[in-house]
C-alpha positions in Angstrom: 12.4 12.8 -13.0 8.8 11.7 -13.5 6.4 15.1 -13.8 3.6 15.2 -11.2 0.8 16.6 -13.0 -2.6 15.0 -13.4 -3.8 12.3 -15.5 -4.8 8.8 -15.3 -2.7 5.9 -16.5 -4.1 2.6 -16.8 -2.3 -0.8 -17.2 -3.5 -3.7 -18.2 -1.2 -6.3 -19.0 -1.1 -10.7 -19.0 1.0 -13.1 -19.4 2.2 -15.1 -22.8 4.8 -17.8 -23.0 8.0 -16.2 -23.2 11.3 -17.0 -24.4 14.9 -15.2 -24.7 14.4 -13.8 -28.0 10.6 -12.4 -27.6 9.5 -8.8 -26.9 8.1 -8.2 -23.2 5.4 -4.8 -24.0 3.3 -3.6 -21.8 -0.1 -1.9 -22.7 -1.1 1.2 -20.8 -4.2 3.4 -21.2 -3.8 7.2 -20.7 -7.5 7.6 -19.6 -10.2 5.9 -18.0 -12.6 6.4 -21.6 -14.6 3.1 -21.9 -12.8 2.7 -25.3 -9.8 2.7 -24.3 -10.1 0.4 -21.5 -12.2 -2.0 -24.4 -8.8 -1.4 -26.5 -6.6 -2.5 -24.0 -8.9 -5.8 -23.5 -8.4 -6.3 -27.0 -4.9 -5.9 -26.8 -3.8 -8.0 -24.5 -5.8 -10.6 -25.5 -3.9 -11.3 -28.3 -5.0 -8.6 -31.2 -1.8 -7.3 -32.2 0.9 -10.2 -31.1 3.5 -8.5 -33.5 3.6 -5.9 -30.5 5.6 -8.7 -28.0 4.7 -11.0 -25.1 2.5 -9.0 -22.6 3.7 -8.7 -19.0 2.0 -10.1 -16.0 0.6 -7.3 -13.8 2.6 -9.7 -10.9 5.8 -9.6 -13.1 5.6 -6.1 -13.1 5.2 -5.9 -9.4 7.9 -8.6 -9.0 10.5 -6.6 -11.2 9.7 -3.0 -9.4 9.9 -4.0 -6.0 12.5 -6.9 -5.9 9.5 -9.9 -4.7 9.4 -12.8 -6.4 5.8 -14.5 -6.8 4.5 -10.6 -5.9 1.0 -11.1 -4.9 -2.4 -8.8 -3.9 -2.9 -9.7 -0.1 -6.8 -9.5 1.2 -6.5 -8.3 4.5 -10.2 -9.3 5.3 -9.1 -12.8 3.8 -5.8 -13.6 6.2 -7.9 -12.4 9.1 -10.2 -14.7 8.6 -7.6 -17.3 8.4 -6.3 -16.3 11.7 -10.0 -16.6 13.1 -9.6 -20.1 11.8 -6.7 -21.0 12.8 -7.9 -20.0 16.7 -11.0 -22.2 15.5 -8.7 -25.4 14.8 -6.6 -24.9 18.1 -9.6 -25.2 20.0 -10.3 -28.4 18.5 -6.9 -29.6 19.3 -5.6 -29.3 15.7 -2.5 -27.3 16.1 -0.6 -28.2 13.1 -3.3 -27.2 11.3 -3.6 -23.9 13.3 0.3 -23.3 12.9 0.3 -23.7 9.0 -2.6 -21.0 8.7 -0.7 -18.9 10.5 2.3 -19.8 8.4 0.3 -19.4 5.2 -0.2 -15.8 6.1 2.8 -14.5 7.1 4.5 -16.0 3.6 1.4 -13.4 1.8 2.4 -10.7 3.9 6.2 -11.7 2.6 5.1 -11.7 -1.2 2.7 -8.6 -1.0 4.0 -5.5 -2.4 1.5 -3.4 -1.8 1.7 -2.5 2.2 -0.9 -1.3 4.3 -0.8 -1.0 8.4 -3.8 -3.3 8.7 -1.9 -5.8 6.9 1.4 -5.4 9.1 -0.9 -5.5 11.9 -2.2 -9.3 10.9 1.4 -9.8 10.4 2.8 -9.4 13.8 -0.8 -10.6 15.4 0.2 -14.1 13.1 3.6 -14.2 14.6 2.4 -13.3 18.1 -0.6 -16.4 17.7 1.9 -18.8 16.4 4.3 -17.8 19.4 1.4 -18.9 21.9 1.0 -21.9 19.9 5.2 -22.8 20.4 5.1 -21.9 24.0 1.7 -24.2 25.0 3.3 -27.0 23.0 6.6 -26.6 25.1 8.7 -25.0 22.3 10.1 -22.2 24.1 12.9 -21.2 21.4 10.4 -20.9 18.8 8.1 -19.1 20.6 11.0 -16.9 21.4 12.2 -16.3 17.9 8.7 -15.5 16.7 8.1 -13.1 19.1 11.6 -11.2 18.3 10.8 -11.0 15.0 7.3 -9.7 16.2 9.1 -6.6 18.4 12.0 -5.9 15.8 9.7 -5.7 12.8 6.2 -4.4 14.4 7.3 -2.6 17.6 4.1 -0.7 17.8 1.5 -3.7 17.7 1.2 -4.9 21.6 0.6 -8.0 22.8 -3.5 -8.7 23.3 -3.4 -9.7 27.0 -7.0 -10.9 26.5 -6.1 -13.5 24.6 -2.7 -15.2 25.2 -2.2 -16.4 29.0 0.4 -14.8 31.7 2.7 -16.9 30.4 2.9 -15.3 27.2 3.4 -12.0 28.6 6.5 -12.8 30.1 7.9 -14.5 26.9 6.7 -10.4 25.8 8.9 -8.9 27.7 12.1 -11.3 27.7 11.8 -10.7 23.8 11.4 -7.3 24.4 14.8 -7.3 26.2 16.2 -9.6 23.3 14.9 -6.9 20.8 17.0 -4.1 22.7 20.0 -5.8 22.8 20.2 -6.6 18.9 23.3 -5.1 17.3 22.5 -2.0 15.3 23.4 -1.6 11.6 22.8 1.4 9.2 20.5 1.4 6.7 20.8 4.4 4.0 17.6 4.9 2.1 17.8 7.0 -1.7 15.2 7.9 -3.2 13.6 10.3 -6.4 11.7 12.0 -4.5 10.6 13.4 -0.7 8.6 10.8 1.8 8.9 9.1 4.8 10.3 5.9 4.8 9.0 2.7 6.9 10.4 -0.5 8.0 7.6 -3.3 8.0 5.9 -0.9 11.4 8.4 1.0 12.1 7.9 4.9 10.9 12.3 6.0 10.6 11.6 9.7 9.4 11.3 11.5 7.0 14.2 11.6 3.9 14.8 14.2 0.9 17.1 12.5 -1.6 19.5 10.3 0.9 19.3 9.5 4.5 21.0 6.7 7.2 19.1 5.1 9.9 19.9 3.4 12.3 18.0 -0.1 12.7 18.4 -3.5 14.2 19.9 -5.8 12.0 17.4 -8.6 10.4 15.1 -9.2 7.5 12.3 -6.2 6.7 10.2 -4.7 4.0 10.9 -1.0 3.6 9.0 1.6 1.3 8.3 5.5 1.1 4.8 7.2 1.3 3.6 10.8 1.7 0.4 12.0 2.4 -1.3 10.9 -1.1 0.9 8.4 -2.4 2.7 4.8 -1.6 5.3 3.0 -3.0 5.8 -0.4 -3.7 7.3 -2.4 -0.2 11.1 -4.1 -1.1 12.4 -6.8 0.7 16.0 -6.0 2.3 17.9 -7.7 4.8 19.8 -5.6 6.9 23.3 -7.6 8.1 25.7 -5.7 8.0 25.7 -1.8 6.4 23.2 -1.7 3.5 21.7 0.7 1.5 18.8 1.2 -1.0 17.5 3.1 -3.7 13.5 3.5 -4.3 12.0 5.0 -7.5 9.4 6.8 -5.4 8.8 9.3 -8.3 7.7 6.5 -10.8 6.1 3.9 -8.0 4.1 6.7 -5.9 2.3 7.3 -9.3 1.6 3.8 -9.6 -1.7 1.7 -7.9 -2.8 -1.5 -8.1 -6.3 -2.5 -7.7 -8.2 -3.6 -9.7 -6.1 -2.4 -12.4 -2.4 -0.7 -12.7 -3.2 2.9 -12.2 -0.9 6.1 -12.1 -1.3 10.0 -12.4 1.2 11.8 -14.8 1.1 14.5 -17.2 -0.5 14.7 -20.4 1.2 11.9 -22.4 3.1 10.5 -19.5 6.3 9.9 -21.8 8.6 10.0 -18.9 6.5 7.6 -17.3 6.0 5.4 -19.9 9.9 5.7 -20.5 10.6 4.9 -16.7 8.4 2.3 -16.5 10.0 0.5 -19.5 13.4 1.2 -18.0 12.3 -0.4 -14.3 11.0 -3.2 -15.4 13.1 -4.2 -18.2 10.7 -4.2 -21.1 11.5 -3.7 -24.4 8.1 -2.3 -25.1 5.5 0.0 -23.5 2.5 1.1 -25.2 0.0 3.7 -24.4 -3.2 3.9 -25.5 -5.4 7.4 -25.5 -8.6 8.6 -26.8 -8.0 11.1 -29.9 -11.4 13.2 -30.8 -10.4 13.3 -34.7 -9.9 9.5 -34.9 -10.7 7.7 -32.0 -7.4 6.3 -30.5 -3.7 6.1 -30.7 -1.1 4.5 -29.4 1.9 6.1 -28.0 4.8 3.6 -28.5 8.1 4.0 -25.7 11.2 2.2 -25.5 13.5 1.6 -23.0 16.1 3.5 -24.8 14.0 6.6 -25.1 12.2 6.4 -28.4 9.0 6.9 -29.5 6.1 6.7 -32.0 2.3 7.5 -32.4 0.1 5.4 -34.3 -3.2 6.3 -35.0 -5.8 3.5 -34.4 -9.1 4.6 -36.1 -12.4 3.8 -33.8 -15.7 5.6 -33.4 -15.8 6.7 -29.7 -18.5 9.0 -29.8 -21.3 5.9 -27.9 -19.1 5.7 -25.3 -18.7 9.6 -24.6 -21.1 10.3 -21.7 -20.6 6.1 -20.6 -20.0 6.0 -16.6 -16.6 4.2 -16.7 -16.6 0.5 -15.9 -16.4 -0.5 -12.6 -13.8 -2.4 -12.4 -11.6 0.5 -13.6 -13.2 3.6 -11.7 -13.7 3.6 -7.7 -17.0 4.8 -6.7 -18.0 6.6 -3.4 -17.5 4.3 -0.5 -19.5 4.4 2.7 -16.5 4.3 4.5 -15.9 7.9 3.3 -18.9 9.4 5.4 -16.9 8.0 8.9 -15.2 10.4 10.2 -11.8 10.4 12.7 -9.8 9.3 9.7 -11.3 6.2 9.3 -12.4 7.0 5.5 -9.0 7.6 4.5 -7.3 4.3 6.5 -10.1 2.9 4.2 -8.7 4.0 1.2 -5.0 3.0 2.1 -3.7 6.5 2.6 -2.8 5.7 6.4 -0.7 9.0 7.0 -3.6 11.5 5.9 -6.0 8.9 8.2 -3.5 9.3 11.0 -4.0 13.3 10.6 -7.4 13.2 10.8 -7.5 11.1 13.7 -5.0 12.7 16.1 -6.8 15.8 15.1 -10.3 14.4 16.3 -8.7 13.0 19.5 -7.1 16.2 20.6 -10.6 18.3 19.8 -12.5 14.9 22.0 -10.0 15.4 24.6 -10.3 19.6 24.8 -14.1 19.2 24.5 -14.2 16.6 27.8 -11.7 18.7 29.4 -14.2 21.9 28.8 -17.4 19.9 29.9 -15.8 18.9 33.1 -14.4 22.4 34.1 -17.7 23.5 33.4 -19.3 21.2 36.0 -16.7 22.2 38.5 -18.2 25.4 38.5 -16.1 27.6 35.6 -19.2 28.4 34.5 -18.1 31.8 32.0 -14.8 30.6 30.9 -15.9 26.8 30.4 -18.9 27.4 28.5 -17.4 29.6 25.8 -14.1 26.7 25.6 -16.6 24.2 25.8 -19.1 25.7 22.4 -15.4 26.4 21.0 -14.1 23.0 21.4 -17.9 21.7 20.3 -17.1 24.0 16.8 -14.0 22.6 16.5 -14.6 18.7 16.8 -17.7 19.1 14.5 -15.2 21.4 11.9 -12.6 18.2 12.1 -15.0 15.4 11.7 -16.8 17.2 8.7 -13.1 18.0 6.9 -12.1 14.5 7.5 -15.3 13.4 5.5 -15.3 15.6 2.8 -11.8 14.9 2.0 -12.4 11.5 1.8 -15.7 12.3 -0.6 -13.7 14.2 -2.7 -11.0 11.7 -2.7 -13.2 9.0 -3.8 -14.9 10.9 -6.5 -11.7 12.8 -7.9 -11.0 9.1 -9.0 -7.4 8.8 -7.5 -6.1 5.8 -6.8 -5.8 4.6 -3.3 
């Protein structure tokens, strides 16, 4: 079981030719000191090549969560491709439209890092190249894309403002297609509490083992709680399956822009699991020591391990900000309230919190404003200055969560 106290564990690996006989390591920094993240540069670039062959940050991704070719996926960047795509069916240019769309369903495929705005440009690509089938007289296509929509993202609607009637229709005859779908269980284990989603669909919550009961097809499942994400894992769900997700190890682990992870002081069980998950012979960490400047804490998969002292002045870089590229800074995003700050920072269930929460004060608020101006004048006017306390109270925890999120340094 992988301990859940506080620290900061940096990865930084790459890739070096590798063959059956070499050593696969992976470098990891225990801290986010300047030196150490300089260290690890040095590392994997080459410094000490009697450590092994380095791992691919995608590798490790890839070997976790079961995708092959495991990429980052821009969400701003596939959006824009949709726009494009709309752009080249204007001018007539529907194959090049199609393969756009196409082009970003296969990154939402490979991405194992989910977020809700990225299933939501999934299903909007699949309900856009549906259109496309369905103007161009391919009505089975259309059909099967729009199945796939319902099945895997029943909670995105269709955008009647931009598809014709005819569309709509196709909607709802795959929504009929969707209900009839035979049913299959899907039993979900995992190391440690969440909730467990299917591409958009939320299943419930599960606490070591739980069956669901799902349409059977091709999804992307993973676990979250209200701070932490797993990796997504492709399953396909034909007949009675079942799955086992290392939340414990992955909902420590984040991505961008480098491998980051919170454990205990000297994260052996981590560096031990990680080793184990992935198959690496070799996983090193690296940590700032105040009598000589750094060590390195060397795991094997089979549950051994060394410290060897790496002696390096680290008293310039002591009161050093920490690079950007390795410590988020405060966003602007934080400062919106309703939840927005923390969809921002790809925590979607403590975002989903904040915003129900600001609805429900909205909604007593206009409720209390009109009963006043029916003439409830005593009773309406204290709901209405309590309702007033309680949006403002919502709206200004929503924000400093975020704040503190973003400067507390966690990973997204």
């Amino acid at each position: 079981m992988i301990p859940h106290g506080y620290g900061l564990l940096v990865c930084t690996v790459a890739l070096l030719p590798f063959s059956a006989s070499a050593t696969e390591v992976i470098y990891v920094g225990l801290s986010r000191h300047p030196v150490v993240v300089q260290q690890l540069t040095e590392l994997t670039n080459g410094q000490r090549p009697e450590h092994g062959a380095p791992l691919s940050t995608a590798d490790i991704q890839a070997r976790l969560s079961g995708i092959r070719d495991a990429e980052v996926a821009d969400v701003q960047e596939l959006r824009a491709r949709l726009d494009k795509a709309s752009q080249l069916e204007s001018e007539f240019d529907t194959q090049g439209a199609q393969r756009l769309r196409s082009e970003v369903l296969a990154v939402y495929e490979r991405t194992p890092l989910p977020t809700n705005d990225l299933g939501v440009t999934a299903a909007t690509a699949l309900q856009d190249r549906a259109a496309s089938f369905l103007a161009e007289g391919e009505a089975a296509k259309a059909q099967q894309d729009l199945v796939d929509a319902l099945r895997r993202f029943p909670d995105v609607p269709l955008d009647t403002r931009r598809h014709p009637p005819q569309m709509l229709e196709a909607f709802k005859r795959a929504y009929a297609t969707v209900q009839k779908l035979p049913r299959r269980s899907l039993t979900v284990a995992t190391t440690r509490p969440g909730v467990v989603r299917l591409d958009g669909r939320i299943l419930g919550a599960t606490d070591g083992s739980q069956t669901f009961d799902v349409p059977a097809g091709r999804y992307k499942i993973w676990i979250s709680d209200v701070s932490q994400t797993s990796l997504a894992h492709p399953i396909d769900v034909t007949s009675a399956t079942s799955i086992k997700i290392d939340f414990a190890l992955e909902g420590l682990l984040s991505w961008e822009p480098v491998l980051t992870a919170r454990c205990a002081p000297g994260c052996t069980n981590v560096l031990q699991a990680l080793a184990q998950q992935t198959g690496a012979q070799r996983v090193i960490g690296v940590r700032e020591q105040q009598t000589i400047g750094l060590e390195l804490i060397v795991v094997t998969a089979e549950g051994g391990s060394t410290v060897e002292p790496v002696h390096r002045p680290i008293a310039y870089a002591s009161t050093s900000a920490a690079p950007a590229d390795v410590r988020r800074g405060l966003s602007p995003w934080s400062f919106v309230p309703a939840g927005v700050g923390q969809f921002v920072q790809r925590r979607p269930l403590v975002g989903s919190i904040f915003a129900t929460a600001t609805a429900g004060a909205v909604a007593w608020h206009v409720i209390a404003v009109q009963s006043r101006h029916q003439g409830h004048e005593d009773d309406s006017r204290t709901q209405q200055n309590l309702s007033a306390g309680v949006l403002i109270g919502v709206a200004v925890a929503g924000v400093i969560e975020a704040i503190v999120h973003d400067l507390s340094g966690d990973a997204p």
